[in-house]
C-alpha positions as CSV (number, residue, x, y, z in Angstrom):
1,X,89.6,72.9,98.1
2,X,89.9,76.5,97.3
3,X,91.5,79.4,99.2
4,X,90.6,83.0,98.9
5,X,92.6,85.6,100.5
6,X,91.3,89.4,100.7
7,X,94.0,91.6,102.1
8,X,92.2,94.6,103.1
9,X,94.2,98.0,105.1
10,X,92.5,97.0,108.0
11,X,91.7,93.2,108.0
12,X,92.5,90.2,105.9
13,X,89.9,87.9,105.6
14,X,90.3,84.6,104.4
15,X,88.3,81.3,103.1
16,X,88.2,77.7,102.4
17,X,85.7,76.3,100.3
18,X,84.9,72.6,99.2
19,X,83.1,71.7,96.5
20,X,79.8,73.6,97.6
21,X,80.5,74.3,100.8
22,X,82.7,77.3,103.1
23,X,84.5,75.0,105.4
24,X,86.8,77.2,107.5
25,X,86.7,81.2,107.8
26,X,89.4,84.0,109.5
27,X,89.6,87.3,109.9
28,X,93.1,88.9,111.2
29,X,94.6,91.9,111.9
30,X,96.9,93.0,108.5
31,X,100.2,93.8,109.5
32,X,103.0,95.8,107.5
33,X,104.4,92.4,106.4
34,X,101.8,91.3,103.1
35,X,103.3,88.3,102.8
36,X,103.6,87.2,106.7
37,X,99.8,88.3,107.0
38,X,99.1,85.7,103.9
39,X,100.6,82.9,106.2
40,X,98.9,83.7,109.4
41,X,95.5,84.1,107.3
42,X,96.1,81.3,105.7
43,X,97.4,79.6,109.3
44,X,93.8,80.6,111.0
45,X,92.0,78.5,108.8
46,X,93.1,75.3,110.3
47,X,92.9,73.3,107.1
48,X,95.2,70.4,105.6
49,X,97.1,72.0,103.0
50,X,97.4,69.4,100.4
51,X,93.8,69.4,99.6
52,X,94.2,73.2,98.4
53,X,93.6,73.1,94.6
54,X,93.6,77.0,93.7
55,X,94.3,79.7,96.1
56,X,93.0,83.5,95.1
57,X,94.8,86.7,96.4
58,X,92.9,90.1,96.2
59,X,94.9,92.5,97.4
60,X,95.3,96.1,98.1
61,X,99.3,96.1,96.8
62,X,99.7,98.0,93.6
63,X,96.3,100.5,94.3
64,X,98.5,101.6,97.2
65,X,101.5,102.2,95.7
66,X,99.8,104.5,93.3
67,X,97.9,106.8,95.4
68,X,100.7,106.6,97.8
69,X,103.0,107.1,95.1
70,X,105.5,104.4,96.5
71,X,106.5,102.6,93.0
72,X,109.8,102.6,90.9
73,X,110.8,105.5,89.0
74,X,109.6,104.6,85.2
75,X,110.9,106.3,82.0
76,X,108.3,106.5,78.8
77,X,108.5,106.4,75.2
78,X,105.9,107.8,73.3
79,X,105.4,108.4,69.4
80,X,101.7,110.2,68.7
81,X,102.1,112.3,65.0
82,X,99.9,114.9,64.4
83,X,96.9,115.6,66.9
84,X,96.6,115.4,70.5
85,X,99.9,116.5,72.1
86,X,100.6,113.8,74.2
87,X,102.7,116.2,76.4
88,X,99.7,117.3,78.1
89,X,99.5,113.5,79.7
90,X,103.0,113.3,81.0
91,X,103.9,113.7,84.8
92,X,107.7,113.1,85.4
93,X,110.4,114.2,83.6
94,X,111.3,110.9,83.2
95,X,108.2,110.7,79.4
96,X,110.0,111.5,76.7
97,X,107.9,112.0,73.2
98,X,110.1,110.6,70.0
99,X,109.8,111.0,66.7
100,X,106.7,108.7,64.4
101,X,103.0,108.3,63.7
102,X,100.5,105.4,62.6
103,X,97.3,106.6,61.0
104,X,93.9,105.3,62.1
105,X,93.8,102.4,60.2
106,X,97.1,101.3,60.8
107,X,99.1,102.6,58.0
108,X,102.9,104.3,59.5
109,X,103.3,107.9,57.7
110,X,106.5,108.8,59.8
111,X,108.9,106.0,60.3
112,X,110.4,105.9,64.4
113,X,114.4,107.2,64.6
114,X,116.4,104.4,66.3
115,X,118.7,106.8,66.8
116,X,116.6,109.3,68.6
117,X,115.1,106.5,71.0
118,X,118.8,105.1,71.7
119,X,119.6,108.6,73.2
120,X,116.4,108.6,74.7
121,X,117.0,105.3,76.1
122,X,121.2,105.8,77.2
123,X,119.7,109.0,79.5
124,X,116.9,106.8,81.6
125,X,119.8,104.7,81.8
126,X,122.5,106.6,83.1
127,X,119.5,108.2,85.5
128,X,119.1,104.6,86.9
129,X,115.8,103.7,85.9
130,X,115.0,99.8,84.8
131,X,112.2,100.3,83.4
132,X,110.4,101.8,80.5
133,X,106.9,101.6,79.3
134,X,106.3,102.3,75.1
135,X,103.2,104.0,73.7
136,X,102.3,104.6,70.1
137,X,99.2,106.5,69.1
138,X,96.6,103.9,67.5
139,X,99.0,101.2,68.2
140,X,95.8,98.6,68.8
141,X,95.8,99.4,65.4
142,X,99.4,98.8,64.2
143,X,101.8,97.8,67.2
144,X,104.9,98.2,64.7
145,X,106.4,101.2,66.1
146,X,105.7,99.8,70.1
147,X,107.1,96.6,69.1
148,X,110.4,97.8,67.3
149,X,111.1,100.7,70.1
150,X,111.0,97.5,72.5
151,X,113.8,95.5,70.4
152,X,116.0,98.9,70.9
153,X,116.1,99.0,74.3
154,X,115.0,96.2,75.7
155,X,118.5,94.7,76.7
156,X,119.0,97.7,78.8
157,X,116.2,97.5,80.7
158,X,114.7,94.5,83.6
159,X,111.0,95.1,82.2
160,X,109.3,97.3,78.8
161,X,105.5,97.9,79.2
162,X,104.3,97.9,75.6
163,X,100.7,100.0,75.7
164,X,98.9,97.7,73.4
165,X,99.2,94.7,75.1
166,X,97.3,96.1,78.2
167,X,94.2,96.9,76.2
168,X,92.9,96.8,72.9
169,X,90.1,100.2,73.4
170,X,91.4,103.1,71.8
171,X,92.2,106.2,74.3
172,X,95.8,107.7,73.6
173,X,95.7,109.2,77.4
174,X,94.3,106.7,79.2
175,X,97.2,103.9,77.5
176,X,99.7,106.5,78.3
177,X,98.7,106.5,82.0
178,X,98.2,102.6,82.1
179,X,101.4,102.0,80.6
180,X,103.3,104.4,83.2
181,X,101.5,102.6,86.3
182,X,102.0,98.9,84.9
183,X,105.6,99.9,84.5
184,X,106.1,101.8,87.9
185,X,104.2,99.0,89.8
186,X,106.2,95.7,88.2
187,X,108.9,95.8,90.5
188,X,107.1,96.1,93.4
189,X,104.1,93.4,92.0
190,X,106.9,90.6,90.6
191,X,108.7,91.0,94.5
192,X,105.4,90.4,96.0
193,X,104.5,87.6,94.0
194,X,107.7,86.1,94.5
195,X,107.6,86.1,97.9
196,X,104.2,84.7,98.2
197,X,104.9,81.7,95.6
198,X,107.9,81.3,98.3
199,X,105.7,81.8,101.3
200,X,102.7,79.1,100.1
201,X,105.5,76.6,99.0
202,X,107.3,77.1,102.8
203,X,103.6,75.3,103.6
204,X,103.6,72.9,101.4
205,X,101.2,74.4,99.4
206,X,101.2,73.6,95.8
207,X,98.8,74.8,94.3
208,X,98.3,77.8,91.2
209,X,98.3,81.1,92.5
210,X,96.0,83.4,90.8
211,X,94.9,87.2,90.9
212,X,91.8,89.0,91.8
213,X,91.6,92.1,88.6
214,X,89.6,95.3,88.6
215,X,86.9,93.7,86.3
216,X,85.6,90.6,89.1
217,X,87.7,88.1,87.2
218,X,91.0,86.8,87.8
219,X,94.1,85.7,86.4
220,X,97.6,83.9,87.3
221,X,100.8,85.0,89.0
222,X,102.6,84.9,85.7
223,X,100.0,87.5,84.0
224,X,99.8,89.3,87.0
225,X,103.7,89.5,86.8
226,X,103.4,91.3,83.4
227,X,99.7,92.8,83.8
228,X,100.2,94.1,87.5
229,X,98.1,97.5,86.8
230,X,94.7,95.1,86.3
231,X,95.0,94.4,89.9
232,X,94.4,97.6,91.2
233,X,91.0,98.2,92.9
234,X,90.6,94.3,92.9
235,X,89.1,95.2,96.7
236,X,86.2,96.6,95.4
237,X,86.0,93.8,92.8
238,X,86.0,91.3,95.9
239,X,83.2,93.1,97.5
240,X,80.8,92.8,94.4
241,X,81.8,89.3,93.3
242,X,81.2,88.0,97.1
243,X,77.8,89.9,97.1
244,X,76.9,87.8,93.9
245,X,78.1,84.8,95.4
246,X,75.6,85.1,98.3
247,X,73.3,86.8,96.5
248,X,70.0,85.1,97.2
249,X,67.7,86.9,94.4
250,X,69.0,87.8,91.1
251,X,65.8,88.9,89.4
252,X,66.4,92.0,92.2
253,X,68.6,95.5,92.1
254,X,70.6,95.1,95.1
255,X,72.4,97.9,96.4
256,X,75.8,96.6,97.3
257,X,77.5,97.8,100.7
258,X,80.9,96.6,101.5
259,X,81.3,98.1,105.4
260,X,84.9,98.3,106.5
261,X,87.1,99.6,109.1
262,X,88.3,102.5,107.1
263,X,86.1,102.8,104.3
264,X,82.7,101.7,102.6
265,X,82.7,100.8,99.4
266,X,79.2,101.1,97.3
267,X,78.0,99.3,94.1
268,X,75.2,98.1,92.7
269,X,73.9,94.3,91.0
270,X,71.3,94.6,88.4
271,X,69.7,91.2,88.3
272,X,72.8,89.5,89.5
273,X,75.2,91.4,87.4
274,X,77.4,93.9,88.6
275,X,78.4,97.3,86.5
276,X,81.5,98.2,84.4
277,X,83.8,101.6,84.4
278,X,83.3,102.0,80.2
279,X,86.2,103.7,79.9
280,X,88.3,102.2,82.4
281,X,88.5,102.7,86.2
282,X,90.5,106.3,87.8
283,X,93.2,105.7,89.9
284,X,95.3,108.5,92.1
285,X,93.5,110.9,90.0
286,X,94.3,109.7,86.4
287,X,92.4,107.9,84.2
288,X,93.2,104.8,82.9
289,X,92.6,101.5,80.3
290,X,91.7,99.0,83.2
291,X,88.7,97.2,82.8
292,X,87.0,97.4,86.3
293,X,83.4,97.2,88.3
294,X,82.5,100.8,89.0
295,X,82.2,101.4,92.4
296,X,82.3,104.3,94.9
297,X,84.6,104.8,98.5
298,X,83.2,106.5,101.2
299,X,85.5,107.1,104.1
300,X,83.1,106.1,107.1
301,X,83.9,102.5,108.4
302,X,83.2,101.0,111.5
303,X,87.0,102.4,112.9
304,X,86.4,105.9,111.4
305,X,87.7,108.5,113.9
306,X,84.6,110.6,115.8
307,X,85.3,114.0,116.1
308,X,83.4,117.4,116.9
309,X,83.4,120.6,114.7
310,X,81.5,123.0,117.1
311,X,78.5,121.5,118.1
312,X,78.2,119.0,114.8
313,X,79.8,115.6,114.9
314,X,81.8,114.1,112.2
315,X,82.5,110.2,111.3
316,X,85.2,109.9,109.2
317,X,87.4,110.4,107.0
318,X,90.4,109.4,108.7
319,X,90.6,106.2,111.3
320,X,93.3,107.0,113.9
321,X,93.5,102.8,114.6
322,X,91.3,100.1,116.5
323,X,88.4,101.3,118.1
324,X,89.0,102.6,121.9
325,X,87.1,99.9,123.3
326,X,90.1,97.2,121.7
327,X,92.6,99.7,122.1
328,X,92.5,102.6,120.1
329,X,93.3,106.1,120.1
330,X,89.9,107.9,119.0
331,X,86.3,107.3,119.4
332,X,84.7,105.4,116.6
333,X,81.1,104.2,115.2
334,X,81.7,100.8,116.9
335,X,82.9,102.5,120.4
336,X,79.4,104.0,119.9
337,X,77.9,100.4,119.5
338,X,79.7,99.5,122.5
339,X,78.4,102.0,124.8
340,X,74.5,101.0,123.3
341,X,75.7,97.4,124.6
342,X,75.3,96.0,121.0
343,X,78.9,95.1,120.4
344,X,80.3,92.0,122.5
345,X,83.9,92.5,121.7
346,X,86.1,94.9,123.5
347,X,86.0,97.1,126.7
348,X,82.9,98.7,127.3
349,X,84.3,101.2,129.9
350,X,87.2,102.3,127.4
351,X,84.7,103.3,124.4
352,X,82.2,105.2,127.2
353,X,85.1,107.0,128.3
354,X,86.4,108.2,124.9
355,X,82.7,109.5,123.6
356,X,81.7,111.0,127.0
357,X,83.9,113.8,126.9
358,X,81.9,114.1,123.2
359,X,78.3,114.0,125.2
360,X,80.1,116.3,128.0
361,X,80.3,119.2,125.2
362,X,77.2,118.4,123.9
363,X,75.4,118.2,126.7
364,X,73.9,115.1,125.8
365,X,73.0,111.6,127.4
366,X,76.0,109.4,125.9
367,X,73.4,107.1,124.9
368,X,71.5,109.5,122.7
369,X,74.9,110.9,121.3
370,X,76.2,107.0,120.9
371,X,73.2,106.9,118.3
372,X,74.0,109.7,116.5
373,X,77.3,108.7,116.0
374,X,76.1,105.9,114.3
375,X,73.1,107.1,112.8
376,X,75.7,110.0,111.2
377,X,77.8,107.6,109.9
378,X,74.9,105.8,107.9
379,X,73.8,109.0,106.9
380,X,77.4,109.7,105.4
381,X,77.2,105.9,103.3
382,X,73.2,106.9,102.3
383,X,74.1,110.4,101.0
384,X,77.3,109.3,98.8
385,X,74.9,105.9,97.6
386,X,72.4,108.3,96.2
387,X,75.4,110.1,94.6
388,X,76.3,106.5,93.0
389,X,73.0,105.8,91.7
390,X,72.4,109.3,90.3
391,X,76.0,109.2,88.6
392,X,75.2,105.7,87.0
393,X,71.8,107.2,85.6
394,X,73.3,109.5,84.4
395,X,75.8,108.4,81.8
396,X,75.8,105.7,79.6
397,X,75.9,102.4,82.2
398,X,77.2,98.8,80.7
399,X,77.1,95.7,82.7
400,X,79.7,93.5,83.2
401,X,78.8,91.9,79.5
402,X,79.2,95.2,78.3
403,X,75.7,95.7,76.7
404,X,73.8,99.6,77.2
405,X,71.5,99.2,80.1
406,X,68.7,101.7,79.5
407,X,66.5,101.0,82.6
408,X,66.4,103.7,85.7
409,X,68.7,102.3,88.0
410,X,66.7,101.8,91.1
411,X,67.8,99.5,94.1
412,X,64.9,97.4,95.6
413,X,67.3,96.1,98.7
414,X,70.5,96.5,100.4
415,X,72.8,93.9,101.0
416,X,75.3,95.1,103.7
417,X,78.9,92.7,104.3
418,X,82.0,93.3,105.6
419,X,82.5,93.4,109.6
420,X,80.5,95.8,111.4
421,X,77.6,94.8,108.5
422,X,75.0,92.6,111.2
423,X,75.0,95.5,113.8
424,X,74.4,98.2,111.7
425,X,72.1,96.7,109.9
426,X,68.6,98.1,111.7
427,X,70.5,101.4,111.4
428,X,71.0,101.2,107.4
429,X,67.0,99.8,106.6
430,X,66.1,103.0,109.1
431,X,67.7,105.4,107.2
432,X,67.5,104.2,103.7
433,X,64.1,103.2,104.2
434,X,64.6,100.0,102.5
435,X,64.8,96.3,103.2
436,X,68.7,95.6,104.7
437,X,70.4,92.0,103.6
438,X,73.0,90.5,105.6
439,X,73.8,87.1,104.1
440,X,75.9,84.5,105.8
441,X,79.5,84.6,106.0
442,X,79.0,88.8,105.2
443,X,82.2,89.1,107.8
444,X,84.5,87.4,105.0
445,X,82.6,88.6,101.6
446,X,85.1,89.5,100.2
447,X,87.7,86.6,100.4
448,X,84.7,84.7,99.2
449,X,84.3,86.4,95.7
450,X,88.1,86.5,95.6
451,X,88.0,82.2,95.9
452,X,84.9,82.4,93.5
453,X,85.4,84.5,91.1
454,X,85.8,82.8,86.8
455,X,89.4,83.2,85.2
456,X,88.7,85.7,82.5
457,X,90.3,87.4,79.7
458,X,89.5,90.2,77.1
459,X,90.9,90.5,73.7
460,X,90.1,92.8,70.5
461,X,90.2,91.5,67.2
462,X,90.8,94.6,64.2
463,X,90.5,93.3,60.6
464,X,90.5,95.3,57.6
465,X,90.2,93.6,54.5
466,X,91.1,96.5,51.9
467,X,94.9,96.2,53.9
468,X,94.6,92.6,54.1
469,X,95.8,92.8,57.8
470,X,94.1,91.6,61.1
471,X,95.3,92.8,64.5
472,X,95.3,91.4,68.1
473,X,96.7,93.9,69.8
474,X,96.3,91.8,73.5
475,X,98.1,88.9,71.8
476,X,100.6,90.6,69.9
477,X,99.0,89.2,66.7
478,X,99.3,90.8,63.0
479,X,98.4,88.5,60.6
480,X,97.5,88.7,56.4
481,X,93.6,87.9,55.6
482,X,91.7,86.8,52.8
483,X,90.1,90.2,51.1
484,X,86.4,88.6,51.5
485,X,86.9,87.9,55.0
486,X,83.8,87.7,57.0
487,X,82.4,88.4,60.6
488,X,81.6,85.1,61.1
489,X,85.6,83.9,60.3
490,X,86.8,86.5,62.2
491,X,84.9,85.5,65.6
492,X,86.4,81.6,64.6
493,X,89.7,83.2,64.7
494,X,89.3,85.4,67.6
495,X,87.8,82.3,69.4
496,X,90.6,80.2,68.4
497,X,93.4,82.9,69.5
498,X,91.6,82.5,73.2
499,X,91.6,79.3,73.7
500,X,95.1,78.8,72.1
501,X,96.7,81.5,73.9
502,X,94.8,80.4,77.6
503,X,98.5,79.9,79.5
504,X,99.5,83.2,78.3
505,X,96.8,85.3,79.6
506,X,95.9,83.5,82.8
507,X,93.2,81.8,82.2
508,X,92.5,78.3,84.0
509,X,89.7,76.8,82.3
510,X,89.1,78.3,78.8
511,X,84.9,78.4,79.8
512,X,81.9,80.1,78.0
513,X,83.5,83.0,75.4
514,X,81.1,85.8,75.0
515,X,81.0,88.5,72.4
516,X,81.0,91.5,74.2
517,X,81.0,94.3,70.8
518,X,80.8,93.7,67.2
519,X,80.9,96.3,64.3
520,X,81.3,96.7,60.5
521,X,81.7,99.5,58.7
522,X,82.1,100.0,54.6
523,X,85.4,100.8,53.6
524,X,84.0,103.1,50.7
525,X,86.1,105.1,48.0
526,X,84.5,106.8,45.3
527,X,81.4,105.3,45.0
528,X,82.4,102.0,46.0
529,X,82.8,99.9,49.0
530,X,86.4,98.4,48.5
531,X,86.6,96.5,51.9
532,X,85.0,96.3,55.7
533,X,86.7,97.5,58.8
534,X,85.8,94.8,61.3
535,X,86.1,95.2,65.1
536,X,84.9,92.2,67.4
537,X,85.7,92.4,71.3
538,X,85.6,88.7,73.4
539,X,86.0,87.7,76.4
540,X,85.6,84.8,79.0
541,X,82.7,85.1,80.6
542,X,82.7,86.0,84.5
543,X,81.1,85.5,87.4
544,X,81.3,82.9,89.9
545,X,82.8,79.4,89.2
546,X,80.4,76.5,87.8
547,X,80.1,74.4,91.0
548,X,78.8,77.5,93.5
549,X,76.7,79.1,90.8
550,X,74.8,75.7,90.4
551,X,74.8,75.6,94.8
């Protein structure tokens, strides 16, 4: 059996799956305690525990503790050289730029000062910081200086972030703001994990943990220990990966909604495959190295607070709590359902009287204004998807393998999940004027691609044959090559390195290896080519595990 866990701000949902088929579902309340919320979702589902072979935890941890900016204080070491001042990318006082440069091939033209980076080092110590992330300016090129600042000071530190092992794409601001997060966030990811490797062995559960990542794939608690920034916006990722999972046609674009209590999240599959950031995904306003699914937040949800602004009404952004009708505070899109006698949970005389005093201003039947509310709030999700689709028109879009898509991006259907998904369905194919989805099991999507989604990896393989050096930045490889090294040998080794190196970055099963970017180019001097400059991208392919995708 499989377990997959979503722990959403409002709701954790939670699945059991064997072989082909979802055997047990929950859906409970998420309280302040992560881990105590894992064991009651995990609790709800009624199951015998020693059947569980993998269980899958997407959750909403480190994403929070960056936009909330709730994580460690985290010092930084950065070398860059001539160029781009890196200073324009620091945001504590806390980044410190040291001496040293590599060139963009790889060569070092100013040596580091151990000297300098021990002072640097003795003052985040005495200011009581533990840890440091290290970034060196084409380091995927030549990790050297990364690597040696790391031998200085890593005895005086719990944890070092070294830039080039988080990715292998070249972007000297985005690795210096990856690098910060990853460090800031490990404290606060290796507690959690901790405590749920704890928690799941209290049950008698003994199964591997693993990780839902930004990119749909995931990875185990021991690279999520080191690589804790990849699981930020792993939400998101659960809501696309369970929309392919019960995604019935693939040779359709399917506009992806993800309905929540809080928030909506939007996305898009194009012919069963979902869409990647290029760059890397944007978190608490900074941009970053992470791999993710581009996706869009809206803040209307099914618990959104309903408020007036003269005589317009507003859904969203903020949610005050439950609805009134179970509870709450405010008036909210499902209060509105309630009073229209299409929800069947909650107190029906509660949510009329938090919206009449709505109608009362008005001067509206609370029926006709109960429609608006939700017909508003659909309105809000259609206005910011036609944002989404016009945005991924308009720049360069890759899919998840990476390759340009140059069709108009135009969604045939919608395929609502998440909660309040079934009743507002007739509202969303209304307004967007297009045929609305609601697969089975849409309440608990997103635990479902979270149980289903492949183990992958991504690595980056540099070779330059005039230097005689080939670099795996991801792996911490640097190794001499023959001079007439070809394409074809360097995809063996790069093949090789994934499948050798599996344990190390997370992977369960080592699966189909794609190529997902390959280039040569002419090292030329004079009027001669002396040697190729080879770059070759791979990963593991994702998507859903074997056993569902043949279902």
């Amino acid at each position: 059996m499989i377990v997959g866990i979503d722990i959403g701000g409002t709701h954790t949902d939670a699945v059991c799956i064997r072989g082909r088929n979802i055997i047990a579902t929950a859906k409970i309340v998420t309280g302040d305690d992560l881990v105590q919320t894992i064991r009651d979702a995990i609790g709800a589902l009624s199951i015998n525990y020693a059947g569980i072979r993998r269980t899958v935890l997407s959750t909403t941890l480190s994403t929070n503790a960056i936009t909330e900016k709730k994580y460690a204080p985290a010092g930084m070491i950065v070398s860059a050289g001539p160029g781009i001042d890196p200073r324009r990318y620091f945001f504590t006082d806390d980044f410190h730029l040291v001496r040293g440069a590599i060139d963009h091939r790889g060569r070092e033209y100013v040596p580091i000062d151990p000297g300098e980076v021990a002072r640097v080092a003795d003052g985040l110590k005495k200011k009581g910081i533990t840890g440091v992330g290290v970034v060196s300016k084409f380091s995927v090129r030549n990790p050297s200086h990364e690597t040696s600042i790391s031998s200085l000071i890593e005895k005086d530190f719990d944890h070092v972030s070294l830039g080039h092992t988080l990715s292998g794409n070249l972007n000297f601001p985005r690795r210096i703001h990856t690098t910060f997060f990853n460090t800031a966030v490990m404290p606060v990811q290796k507690r959690f994990v901790q405590s749920v490797r704890q928690a799941l062995a209290e049950l008698g559960i003994r199964s591997p943990l693993f990780f839902l990542k930004a990119d749909g794939g995931t990875f185990s608690d021991s690279a999520a220990d080191r690589h804790p920034v990849e699981t930020i916006l792993s939400g998101p990722a659960a809501s696309m990966m369970g929309g392919l999972a019960l995604c019935d046609d693939l040779d359709t674009t399917t506009l992806m909604l993800d309905i929540g209590g809080t928030t909506t999240d939007i996305g898009v599959l194009i012919k069963g495959i979902p869409i990647l950031e290029p760059k890397g995904v944007d978190i608490g306003g900074y941009k970053t190295l992470v791999r993710g699914l581009k996706v869009m937040s809206v803040g209307a949800g099914g618990d959104s607070r309903v408020s007036l602004s003269g005589q317009d009404i507003r859904v969203g952004p903020l949610r005050d709590g439950p609805p009134a009708c179970m509870g709450g505070p405010s008036p909210t899109p499902m209060d509105a359902l309630a009073v229209l006698g299409q929800l069947p949970q909650g107190d029906r005389e509660k949510a009329v009287r938090a919206i009449a005093p709505i109608a009362g201003q008005l001067g509206q039947d609370i029926s006709e204004v109960s429609r608006r509310i939700v017909s508003i709030m659909v309105g809000v999700i259609r206005e910011r998807a036609r944002e989404f689709i016009d945005e991924v028109n308009r720049y360069p879009v890759y899919t998840i393998f990476e390759m340009l898509h140059p069709e108009v991006v135009e969604p045939d259907r919608v395929m609502a999940i998440g909660g309040p998904a079934e009743l507002l369905s007739p509202f969303i194919e209304e307004s967007f004027d297009m045929r609305c989805m609601v697969p089975d099991h849409a309440m608990v999507a997103n635990a479902l691609g979270a149980a289903l989604a492949r183990t992958t990896r991504q690595i980056t393989l540099t070779a330059d044959t005039q230097l005689r050096r080939m670099i795996c930045p991801e792996l911490g490889m640097d190794e001499k090559i023959s001079p007439t090294m070809s394409m074809d040998e360097l995809k063996k080794r790069g093949e090789q390195a994934l499948r050798d190196n599996a344990s190390r970055l997370g992977i369960l099963d080592k699966g189909e290896i794609s190529i997902l970017e390959e280039q040569v180019f002419n090292i030329v001097r004079g009027f001669s080519t002396t040697g190729k400059n080879m770059r070759l991208k791979l990963q593991t392919k994702p998507g859903v595990i074997d056993e569902w995708g043949e279902a």
